[in-house]
KEZARO-658545 format. One record per residue (C-alpha): x, y, z; residue in three letters; chain; residue number from 1. Coordinates in steps of 0.05 Angstrom, whole numbers. Example, Ala and Ser with C-alpha at 12.3 -4.5 7.8 and 13.67 -1.06 7.14 Angstrom:
2
xx = 246	yy = -90	zz = 156	rest = ALA	kette = A	nr = 1
xx = 273	yy = -21	zz = 143	rest = SER	kette = A	nr = 2
//
This chain:
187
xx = -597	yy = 210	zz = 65	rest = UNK	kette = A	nr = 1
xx = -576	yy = 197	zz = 134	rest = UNK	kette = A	nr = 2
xx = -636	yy = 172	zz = 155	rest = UNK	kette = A	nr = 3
xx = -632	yy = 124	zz = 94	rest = UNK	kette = A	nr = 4
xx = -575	yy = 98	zz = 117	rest = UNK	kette = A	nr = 5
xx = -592	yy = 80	zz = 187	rest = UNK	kette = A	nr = 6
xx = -653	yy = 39	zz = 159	rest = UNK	kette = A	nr = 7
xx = -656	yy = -24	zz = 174	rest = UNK	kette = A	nr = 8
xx = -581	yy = -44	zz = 147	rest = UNK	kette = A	nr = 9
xx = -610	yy = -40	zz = 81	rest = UNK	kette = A	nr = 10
xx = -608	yy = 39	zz = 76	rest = UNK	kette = A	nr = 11
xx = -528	yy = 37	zz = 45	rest = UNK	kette = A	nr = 12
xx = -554	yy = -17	zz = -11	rest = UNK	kette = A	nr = 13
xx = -614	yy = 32	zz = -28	rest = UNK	kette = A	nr = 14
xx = -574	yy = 102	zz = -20	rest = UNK	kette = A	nr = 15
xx = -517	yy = 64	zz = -64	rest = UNK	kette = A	nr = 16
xx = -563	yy = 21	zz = -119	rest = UNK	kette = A	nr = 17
xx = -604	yy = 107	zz = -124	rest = UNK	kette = A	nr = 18
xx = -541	yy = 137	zz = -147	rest = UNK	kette = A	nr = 19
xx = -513	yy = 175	zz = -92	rest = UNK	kette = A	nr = 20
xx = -445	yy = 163	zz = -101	rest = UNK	kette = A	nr = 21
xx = -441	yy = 191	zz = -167	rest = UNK	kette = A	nr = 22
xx = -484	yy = 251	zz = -157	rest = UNK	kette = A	nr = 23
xx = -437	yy = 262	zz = -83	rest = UNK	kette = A	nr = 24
xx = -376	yy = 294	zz = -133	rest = UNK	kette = A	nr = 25
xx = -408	yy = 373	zz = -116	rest = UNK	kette = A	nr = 26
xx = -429	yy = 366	zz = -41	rest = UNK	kette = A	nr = 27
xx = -357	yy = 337	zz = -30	rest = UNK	kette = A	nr = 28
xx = -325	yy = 413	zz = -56	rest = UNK	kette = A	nr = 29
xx = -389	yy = 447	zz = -26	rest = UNK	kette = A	nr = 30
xx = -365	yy = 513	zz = 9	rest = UNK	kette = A	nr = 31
xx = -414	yy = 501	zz = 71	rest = UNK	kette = A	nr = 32
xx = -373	yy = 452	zz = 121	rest = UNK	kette = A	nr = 33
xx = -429	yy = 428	zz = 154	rest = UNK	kette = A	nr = 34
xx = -462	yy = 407	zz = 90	rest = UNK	kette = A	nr = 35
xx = -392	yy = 378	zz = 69	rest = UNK	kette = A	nr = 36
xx = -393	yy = 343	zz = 142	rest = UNK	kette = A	nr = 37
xx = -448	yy = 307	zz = 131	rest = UNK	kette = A	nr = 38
xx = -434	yy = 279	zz = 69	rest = UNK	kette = A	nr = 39
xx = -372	yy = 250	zz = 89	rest = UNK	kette = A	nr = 40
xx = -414	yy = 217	zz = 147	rest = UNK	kette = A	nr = 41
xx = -467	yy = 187	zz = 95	rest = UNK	kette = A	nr = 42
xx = -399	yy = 160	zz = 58	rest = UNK	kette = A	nr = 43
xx = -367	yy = 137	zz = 118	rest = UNK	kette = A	nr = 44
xx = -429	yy = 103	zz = 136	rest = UNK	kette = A	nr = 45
xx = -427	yy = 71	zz = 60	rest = UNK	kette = A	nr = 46
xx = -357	yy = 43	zz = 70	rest = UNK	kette = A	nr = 47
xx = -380	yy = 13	zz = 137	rest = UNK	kette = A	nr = 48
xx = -436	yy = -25	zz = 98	rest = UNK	kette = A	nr = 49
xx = -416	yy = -92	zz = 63	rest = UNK	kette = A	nr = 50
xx = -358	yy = -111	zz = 36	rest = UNK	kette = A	nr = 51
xx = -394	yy = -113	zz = -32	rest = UNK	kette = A	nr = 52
xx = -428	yy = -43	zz = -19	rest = UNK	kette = A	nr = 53
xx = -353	yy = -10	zz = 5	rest = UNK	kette = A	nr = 54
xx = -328	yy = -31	zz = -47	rest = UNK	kette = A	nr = 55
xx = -373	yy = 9	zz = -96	rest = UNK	kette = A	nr = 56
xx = -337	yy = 71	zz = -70	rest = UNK	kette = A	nr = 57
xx = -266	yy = 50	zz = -90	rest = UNK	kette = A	nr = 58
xx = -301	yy = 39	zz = -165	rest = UNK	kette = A	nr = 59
xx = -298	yy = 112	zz = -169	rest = UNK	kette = A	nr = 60
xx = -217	yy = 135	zz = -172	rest = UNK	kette = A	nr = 61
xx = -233	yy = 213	zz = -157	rest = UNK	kette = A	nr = 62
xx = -276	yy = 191	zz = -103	rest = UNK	kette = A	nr = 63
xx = -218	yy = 161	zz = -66	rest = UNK	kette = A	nr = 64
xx = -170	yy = 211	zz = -88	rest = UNK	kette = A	nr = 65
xx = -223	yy = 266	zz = -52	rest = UNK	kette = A	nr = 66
xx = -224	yy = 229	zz = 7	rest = UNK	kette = A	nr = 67
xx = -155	yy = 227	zz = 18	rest = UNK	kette = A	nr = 68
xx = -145	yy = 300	zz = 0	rest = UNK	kette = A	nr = 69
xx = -201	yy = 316	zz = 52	rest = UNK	kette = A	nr = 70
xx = -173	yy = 263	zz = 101	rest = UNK	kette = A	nr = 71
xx = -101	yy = 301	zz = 99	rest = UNK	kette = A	nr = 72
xx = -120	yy = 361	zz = 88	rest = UNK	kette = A	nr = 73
xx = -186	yy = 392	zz = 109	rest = UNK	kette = A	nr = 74
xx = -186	yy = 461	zz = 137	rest = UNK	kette = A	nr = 75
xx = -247	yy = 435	zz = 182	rest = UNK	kette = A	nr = 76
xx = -233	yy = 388	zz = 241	rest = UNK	kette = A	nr = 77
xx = -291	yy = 356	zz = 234	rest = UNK	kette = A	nr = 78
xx = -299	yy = 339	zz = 155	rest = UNK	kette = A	nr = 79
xx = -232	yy = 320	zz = 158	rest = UNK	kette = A	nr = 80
xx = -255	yy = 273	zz = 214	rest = UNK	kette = A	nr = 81
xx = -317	yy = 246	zz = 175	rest = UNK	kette = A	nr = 82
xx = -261	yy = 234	zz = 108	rest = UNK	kette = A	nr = 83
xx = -205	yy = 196	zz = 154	rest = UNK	kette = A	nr = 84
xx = -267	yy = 148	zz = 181	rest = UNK	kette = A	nr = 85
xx = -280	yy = 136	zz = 109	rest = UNK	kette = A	nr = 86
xx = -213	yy = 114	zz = 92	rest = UNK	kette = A	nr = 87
xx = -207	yy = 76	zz = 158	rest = UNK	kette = A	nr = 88
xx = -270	yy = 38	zz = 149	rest = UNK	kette = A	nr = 89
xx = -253	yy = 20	zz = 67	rest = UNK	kette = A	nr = 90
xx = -188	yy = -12	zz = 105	rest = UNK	kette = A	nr = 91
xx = -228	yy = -61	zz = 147	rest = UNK	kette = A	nr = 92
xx = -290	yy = -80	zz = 98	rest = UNK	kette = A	nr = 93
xx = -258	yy = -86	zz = 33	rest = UNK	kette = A	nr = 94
xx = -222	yy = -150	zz = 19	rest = UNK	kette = A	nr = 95
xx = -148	yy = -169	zz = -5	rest = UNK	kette = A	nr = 96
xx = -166	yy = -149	zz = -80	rest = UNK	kette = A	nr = 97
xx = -199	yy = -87	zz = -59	rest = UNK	kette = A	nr = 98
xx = -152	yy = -73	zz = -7	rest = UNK	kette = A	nr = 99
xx = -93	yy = -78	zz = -57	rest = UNK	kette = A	nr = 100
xx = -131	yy = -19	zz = -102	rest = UNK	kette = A	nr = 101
xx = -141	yy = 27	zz = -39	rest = UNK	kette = A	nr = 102
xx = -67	yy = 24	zz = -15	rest = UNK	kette = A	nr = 103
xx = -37	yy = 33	zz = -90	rest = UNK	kette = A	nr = 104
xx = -71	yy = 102	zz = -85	rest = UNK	kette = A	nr = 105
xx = -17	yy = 156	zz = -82	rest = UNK	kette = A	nr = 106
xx = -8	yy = 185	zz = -8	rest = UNK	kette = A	nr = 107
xx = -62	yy = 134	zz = 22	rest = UNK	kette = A	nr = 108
xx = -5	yy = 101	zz = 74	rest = UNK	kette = A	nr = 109
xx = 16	yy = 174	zz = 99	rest = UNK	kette = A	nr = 110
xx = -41	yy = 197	zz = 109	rest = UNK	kette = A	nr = 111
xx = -69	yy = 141	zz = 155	rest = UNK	kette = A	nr = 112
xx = -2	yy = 145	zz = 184	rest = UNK	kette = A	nr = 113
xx = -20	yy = 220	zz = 215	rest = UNK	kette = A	nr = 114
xx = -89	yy = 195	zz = 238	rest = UNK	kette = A	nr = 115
xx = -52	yy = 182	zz = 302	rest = UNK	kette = A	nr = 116
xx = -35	yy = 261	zz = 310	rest = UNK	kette = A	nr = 117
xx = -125	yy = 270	zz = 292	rest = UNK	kette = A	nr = 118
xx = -153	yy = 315	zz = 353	rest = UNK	kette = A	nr = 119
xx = -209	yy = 259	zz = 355	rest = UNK	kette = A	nr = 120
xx = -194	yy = 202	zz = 403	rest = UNK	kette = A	nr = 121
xx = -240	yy = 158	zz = 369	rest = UNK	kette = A	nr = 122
xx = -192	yy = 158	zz = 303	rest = UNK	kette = A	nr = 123
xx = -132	yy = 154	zz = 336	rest = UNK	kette = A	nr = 124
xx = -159	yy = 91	zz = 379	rest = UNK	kette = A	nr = 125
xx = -182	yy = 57	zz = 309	rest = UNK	kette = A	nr = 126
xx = -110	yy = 86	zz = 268	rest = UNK	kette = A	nr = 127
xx = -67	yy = 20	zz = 301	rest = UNK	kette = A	nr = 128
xx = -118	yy = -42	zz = 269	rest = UNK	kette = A	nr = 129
xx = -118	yy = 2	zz = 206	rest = UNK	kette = A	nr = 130
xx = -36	yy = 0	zz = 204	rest = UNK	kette = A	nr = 131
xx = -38	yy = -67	zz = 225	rest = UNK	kette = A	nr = 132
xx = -78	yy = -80	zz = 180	rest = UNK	kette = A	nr = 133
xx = -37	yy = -45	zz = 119	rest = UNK	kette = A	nr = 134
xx = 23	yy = -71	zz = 146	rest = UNK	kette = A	nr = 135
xx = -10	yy = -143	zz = 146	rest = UNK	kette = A	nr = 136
xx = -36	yy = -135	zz = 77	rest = UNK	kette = A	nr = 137
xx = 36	yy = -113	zz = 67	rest = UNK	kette = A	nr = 138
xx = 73	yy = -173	zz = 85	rest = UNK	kette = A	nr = 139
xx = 19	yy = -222	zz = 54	rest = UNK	kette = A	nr = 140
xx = 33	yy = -181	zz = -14	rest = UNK	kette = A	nr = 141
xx = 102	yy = -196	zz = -11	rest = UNK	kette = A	nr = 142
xx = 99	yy = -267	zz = 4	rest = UNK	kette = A	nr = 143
xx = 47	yy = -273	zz = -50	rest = UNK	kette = A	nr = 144
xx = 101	yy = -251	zz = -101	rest = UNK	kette = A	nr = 145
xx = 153	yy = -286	zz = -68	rest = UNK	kette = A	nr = 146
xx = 186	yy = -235	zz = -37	rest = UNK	kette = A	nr = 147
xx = 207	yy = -211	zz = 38	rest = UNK	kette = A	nr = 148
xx = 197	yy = -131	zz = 27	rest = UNK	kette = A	nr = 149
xx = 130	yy = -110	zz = 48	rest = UNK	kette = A	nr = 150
xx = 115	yy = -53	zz = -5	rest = UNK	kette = A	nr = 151
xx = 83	yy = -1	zz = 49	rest = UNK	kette = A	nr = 152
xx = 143	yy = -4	zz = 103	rest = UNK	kette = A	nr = 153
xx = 188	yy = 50	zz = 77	rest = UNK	kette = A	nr = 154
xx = 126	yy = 101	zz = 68	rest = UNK	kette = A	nr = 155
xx = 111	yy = 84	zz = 150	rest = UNK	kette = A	nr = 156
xx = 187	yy = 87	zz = 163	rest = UNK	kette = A	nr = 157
xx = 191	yy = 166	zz = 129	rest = UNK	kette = A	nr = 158
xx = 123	yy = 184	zz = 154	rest = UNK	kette = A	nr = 159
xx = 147	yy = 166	zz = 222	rest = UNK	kette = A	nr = 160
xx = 210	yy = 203	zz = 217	rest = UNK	kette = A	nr = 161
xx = 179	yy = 258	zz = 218	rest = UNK	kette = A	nr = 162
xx = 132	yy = 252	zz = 271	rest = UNK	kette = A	nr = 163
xx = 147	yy = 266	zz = 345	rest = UNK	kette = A	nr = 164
xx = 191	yy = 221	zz = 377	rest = UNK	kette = A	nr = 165
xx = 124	yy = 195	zz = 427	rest = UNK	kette = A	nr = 166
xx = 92	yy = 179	zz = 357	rest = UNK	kette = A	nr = 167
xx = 154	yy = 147	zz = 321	rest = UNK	kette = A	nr = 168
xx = 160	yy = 104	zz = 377	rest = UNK	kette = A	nr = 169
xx = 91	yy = 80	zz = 366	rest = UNK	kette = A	nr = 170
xx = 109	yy = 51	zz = 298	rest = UNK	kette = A	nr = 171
xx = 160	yy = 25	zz = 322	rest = UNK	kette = A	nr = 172
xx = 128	yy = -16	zz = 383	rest = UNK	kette = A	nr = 173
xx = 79	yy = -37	zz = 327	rest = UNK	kette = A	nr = 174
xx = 122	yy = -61	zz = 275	rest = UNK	kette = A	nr = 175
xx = 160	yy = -102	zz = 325	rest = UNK	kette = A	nr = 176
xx = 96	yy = -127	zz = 352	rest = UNK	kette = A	nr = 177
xx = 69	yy = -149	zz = 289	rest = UNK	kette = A	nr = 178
xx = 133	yy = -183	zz = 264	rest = UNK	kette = A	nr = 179
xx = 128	yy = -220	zz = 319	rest = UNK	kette = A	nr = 180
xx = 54	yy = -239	zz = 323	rest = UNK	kette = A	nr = 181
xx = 73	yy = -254	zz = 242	rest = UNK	kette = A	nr = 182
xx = 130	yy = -292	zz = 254	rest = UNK	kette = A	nr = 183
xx = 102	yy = -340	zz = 314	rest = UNK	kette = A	nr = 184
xx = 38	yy = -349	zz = 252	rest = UNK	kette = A	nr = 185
xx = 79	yy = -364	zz = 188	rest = UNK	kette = A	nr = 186
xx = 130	yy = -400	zz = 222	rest = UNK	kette = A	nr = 187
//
């Protein structure tokens, strides 16, 4: 399937429109890790795709909920890795609608939230645009409904408690940067 995928950037349409994300339920339990591994990577490669092709993937509710299980808690570095890039690449290819499914999911902000504390560089250098990006979709949400309280601020605020103060001060910095940057563009 990997090779599929890589093909020509039509491989996700023709993996997807074949049925592979409802025949991926038993490879994403499977007891090998490496088999596990790599189907996370042909998924993260899915929610890379399109907008249209990502999101397929949130179409499936105990597909996302077994992402974010894997991507928080994965006994194996490097499934948990392939899950998090999953989650992190749904965030930037999926638009407002799809966007506001994804971060309704129970325990989606935390766990992006401890993708700065990942061992992989990579994920923790793609973790800020992703919060940003929450936090953005955040804000627009609540001025949508004509409100000031962005909906996923007190889930960053606790998950942050709780981090390391080198790591709480990195939401912080953030936050303030974005209300800033939002503030100079709404104002």
């Amino acid at each position: 399937v990997g090779y599929i995928l890589s093909y020509d950037g039509h491989g996700a349409r023709m993996v997807v429109q074949a049925g592979f994300l409802e025949a991926l339920g038993p490879l994403l339990d499977f007891p090998s890790e490496h088999i596990r591994k790599d189907t996370y990577w042909c998924l993260s490669n899915i929610c890379a795709d399109t907008q249209a092709i990502a999101t397929q993937v949130l179409d499936s509710p105990a597909l996302v909920r077994q992402i974010i299980k894997t991507a928080s808690s994965d006994d194996d570095l490097f499934v948990r890795r392939e899950a998090r890039w999953c989650i992190l690449n749904l965030i930037e290819c999926v638009s407002f609608q799809a966007k506001l499914a994804l971060l309704s999911y129970e325990g989606l902000v935390a766990c992006v939230c401890h993708f700065l504390e990942d061992d992989d560089l990579e994920v923790v250098e793609a973790t800020p645009p992703a919060l940003k990006a929450i936090f953005q979709h955040g804000q627009d949400l609540a001025t949508l409904c004509g409100g000031d309280t962005n909906p996923y601020i007190g889930t960053i605020h606790l998950v942050a408690s709780k981090m390391p103060d080198n790591l709480s001060d990195v939401f912080e910095t953030m936050e303030h940067m974005f209300l800033d940057q939002h503030h100079v563009i709404y104002s």
